[in-house]
C-alpha positions in Angstrom: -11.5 -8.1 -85.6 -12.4 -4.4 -85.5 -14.0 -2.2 -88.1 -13.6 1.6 -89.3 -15.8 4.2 -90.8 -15.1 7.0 -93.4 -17.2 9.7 -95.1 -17.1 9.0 -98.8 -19.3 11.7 -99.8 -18.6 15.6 -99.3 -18.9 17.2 -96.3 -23.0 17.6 -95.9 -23.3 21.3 -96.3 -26.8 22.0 -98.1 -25.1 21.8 -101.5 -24.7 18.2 -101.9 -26.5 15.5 -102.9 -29.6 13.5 -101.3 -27.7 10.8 -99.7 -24.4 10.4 -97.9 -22.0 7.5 -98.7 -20.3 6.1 -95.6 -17.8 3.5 -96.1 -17.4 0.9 -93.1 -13.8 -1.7 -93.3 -12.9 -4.7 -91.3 -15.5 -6.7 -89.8 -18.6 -5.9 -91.4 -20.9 -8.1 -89.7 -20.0 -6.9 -86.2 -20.2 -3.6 -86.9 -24.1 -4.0 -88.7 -24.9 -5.8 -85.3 -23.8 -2.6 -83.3 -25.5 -1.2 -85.3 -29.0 -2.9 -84.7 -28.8 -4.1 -88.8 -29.3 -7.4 -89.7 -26.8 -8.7 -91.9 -26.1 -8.3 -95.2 -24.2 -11.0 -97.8 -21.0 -9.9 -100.1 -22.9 -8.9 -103.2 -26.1 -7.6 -102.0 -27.6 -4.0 -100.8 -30.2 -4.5 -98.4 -32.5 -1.6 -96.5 -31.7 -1.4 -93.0 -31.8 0.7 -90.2 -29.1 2.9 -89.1 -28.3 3.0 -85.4 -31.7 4.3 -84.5 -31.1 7.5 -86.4 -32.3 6.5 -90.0 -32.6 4.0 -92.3 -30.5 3.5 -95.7 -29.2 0.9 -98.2 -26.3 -1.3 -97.2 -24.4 -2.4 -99.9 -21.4 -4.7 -99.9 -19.4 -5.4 -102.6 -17.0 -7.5 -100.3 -15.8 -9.2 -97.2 -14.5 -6.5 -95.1 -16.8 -3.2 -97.1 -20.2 -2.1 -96.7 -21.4 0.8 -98.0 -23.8 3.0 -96.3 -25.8 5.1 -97.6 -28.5 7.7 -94.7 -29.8 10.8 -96.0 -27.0 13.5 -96.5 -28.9 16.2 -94.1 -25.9 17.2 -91.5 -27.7 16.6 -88.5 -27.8 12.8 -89.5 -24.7 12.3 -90.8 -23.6 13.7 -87.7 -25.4 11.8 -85.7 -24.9 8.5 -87.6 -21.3 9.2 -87.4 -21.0 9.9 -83.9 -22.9 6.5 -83.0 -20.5 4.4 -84.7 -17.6 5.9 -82.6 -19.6 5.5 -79.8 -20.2 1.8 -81.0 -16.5 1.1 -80.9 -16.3 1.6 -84.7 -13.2 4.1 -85.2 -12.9 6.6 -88.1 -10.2 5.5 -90.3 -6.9 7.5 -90.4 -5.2 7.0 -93.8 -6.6 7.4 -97.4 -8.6 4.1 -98.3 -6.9 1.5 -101.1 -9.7 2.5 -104.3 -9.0 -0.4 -105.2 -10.5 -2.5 -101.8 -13.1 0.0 -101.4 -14.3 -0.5 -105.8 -13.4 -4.3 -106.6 -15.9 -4.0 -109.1 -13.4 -1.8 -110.6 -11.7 -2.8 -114.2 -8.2 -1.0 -113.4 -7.0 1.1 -110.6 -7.4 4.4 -112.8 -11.2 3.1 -112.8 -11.1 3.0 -109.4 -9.6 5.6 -108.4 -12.3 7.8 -110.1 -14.7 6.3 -108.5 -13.6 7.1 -105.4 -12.9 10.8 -106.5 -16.7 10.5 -107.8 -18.0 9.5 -104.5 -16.9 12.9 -102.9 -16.7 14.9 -105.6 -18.4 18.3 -104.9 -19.3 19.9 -108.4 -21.7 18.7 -110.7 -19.0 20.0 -113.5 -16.4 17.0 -112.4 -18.6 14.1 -113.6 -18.6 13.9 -116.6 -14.6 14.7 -116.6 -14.0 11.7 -114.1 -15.6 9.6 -116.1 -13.7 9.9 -118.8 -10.7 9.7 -116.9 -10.1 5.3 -117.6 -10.0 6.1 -121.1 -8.0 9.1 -121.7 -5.2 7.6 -119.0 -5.2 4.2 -121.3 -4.0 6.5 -124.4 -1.8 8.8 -122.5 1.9 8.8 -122.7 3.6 6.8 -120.1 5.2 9.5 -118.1 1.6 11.8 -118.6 1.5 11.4 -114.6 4.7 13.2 -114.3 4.2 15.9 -116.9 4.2 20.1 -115.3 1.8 20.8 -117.9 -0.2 17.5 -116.7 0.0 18.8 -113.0 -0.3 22.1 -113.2 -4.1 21.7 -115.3 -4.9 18.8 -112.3 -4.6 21.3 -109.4 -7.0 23.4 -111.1 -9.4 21.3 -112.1 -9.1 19.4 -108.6 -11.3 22.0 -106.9 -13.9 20.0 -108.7 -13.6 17.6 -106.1 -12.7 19.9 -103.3 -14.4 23.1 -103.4 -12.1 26.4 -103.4 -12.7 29.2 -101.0 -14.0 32.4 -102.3 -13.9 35.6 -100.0 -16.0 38.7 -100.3 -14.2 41.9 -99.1 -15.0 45.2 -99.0 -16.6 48.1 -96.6 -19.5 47.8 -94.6 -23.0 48.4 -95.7 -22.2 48.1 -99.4 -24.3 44.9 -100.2 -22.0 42.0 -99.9 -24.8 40.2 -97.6 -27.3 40.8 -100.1 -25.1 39.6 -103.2 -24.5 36.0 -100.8 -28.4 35.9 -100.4 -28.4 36.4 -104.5 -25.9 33.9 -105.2 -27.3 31.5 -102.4 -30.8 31.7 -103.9 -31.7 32.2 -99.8 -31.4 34.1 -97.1 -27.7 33.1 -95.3 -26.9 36.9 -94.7 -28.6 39.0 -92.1 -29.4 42.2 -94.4 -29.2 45.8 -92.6 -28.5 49.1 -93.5 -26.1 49.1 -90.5 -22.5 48.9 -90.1 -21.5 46.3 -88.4 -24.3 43.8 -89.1 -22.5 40.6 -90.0 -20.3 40.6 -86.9 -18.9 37.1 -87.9 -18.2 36.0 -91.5 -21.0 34.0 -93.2 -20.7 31.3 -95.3 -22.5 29.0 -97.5 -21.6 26.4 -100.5 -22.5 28.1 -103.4 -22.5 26.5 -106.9 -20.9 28.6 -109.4 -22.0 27.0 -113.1 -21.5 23.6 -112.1 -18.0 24.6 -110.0 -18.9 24.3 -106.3 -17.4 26.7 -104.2 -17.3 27.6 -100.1 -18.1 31.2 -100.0 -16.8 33.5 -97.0 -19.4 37.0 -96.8 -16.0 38.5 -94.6 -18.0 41.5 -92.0 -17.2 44.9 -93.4 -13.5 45.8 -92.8 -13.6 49.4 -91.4 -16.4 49.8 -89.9 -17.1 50.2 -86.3 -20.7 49.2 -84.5 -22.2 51.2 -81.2 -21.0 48.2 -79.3 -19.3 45.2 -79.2 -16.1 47.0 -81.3 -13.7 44.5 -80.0 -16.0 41.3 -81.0 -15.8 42.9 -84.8 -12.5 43.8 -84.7 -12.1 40.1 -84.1 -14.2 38.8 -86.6 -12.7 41.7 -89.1 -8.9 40.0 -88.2 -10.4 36.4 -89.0 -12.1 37.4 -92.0 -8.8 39.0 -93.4 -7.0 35.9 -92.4 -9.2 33.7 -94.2 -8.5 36.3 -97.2 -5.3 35.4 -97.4 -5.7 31.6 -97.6 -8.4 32.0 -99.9 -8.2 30.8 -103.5 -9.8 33.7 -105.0 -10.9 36.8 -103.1 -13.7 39.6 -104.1 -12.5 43.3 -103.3 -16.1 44.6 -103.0 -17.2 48.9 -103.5 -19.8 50.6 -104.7 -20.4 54.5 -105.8 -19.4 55.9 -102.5 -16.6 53.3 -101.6 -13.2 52.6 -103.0 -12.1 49.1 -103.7 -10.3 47.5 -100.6 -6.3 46.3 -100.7 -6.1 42.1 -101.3 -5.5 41.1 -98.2 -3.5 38.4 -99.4 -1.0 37.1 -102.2 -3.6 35.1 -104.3 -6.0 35.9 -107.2 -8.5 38.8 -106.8 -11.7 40.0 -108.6 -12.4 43.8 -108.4 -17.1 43.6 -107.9 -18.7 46.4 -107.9 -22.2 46.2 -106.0 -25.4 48.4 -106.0 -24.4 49.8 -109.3 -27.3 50.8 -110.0 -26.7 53.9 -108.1 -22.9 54.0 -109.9 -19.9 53.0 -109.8 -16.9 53.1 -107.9 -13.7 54.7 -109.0 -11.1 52.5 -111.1 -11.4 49.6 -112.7 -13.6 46.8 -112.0 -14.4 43.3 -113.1 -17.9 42.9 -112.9 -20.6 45.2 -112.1 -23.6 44.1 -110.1 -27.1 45.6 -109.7 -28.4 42.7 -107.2 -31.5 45.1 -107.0 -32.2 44.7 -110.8 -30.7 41.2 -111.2 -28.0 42.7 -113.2 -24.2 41.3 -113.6 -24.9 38.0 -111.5 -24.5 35.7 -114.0 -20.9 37.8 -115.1 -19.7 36.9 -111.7 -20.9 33.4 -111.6 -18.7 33.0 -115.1 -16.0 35.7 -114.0 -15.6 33.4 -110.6 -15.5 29.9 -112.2 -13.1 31.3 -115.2 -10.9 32.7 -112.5 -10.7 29.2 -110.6 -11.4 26.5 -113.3 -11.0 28.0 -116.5 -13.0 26.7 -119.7 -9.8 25.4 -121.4 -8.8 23.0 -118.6 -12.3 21.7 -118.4 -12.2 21.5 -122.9 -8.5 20.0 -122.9 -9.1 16.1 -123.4 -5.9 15.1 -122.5 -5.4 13.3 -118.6 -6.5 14.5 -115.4 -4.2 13.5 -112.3 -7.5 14.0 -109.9 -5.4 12.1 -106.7 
């Protein structure tokens, strides 16, 4: 009998949680004794070492589950995951039956959200999914199949998988500084020289409760002493992940005009550094990241733009798979 490992939990990427949840199906025993774990019985959650690389609850709510649960730093989920491939242990292919993975669970609705709560990303989804069993019990019959029904659900699903934001703009305007603002850290190298950010940076940023993966695209125009084709490169990347992103940022300030969307999807017009102005036309937000003025208008303008306030108010059903 052979076993298989998923990730439950979101991708580790600084923003999430302490732990990781990674789910192990099939034979549980011989895959703990690959491990170097002892065994654990159907209905308990035992500390045991993980494969040398940490040590974490094991819980098992059945047969052929165990849950386990090492810290959710990257390097060890990596590491943990890469040991039980190397220990014969497969990662899984298809989506998981909630339903095998939460027998606990009191209906497949139930769990089915808690599935989706395992890997959900944003702190703003929590509450929603757990409210989920009770407002699919009163909904109509054919609520699953309602546009208005699906069309509030895709929205409100980048609760669960963050959205992509890009930043886009000239070089040397401040959009490195405004990630390091957002970030609360230093992700950007900060320079007063075009060209800097030769690569686009990116971090998990959490925008009022709505986690997103922000993209700091490198400054599209601008030309370094050396290594021009390297940015043009990294400029051509950065404009493709424009256009695949949910929501992108045209960035200016006083001595800059506001960039072209690269792409066919929403936009926000920022303006940066404006305490020294503005640029010309109109603009969404202003930001000062000097001053600590307009950030928390973007964090709103951002999250409206993605997961606006009156899908997160309705109270009716949220198809969340």
């Amino acid at each position: 009998m052979s076993a298989r490992w998923r990730l439950l939990s979101p991708p580790p990427s600084g923003a999430g949680g302490a732990l990781a949840v990674v789910a192990v199906e099939g034979d549980i025993d011989g895959a703990l004794a690959r491990l170097g774990a002892r065994p654990v019985a159907v209905g308990e959650a035992k500390l045991r070492p993980l494969a040398g690389i940490d040590t974490g609850m094991v819980m098992r709510p059945s047969q052929r589950l165990a849950l386990l649960t090492p810290h959710a730093g990257p390097a060890v989920v990596r590491r943990l995951t890469e040991a039980l491939t190397a220990a014969g242990i497969e990662p899984a292919s298809a989506e998981p039956d909630p339903v095998a993975l939460h027998p606990e669970a009191a209906s497949e609705i139930e769990a089915r959200m808690l599935a989706a709560l395992a890997r959900a990303a944003s702190p703003l989804a929590v509450d929603l999914l757990l409210d989920q069993p009770r407002r699919w019990a009163a909904a109509p019959a054919d609520a699953e199949h309602d546009p208005a029904v699906l069309e509030r659900s895709a929205r409100l699903s980048r609760l669960i998988d963050p959205p992509t934001v890009v930043a886009v703009g000239p070089p040397n305007i401040g959009k490195s500084s405004l990630l390091n603002a957002l970030a609360g850290r230093a992700v950007a190298i900060v320079a007063d020289q075009p060209g800097t950010t030769r690569d686009h940076v990116g971090a998990a940023i959490d925008f009022g409760g709505l986690v997103v993966r922000y993209i700091d695209a490198p400054g599209l125009g601008g030309d370094g002493d050396e290594g021009e084709g390297v940015l043009l490169e990294a400029q051509r990347l950065a404009t493709e992940a424009a256009r695949r992103a949910d929501l992108v940022l045209l960035c200016a300030d006083a001595g800059t005009d506001f960039p072209h969307c690269p792409g066919p999807g929403p936009a926000l017009r920022v303006a940066l550094r404006s305490d020294l102005g503005l640029p010309r036309g109109p603009l969404d937000v202003a930001v000062s990241v000097l001053r600590g003025q307009g950030l928390a208008d973007l964090v709103a303008a951002v999250r409206e733009r993605l997961v606006p306030a009156v899908d997160l108010a309705h109270p009716g059903p949220w198809k969340f798979w």
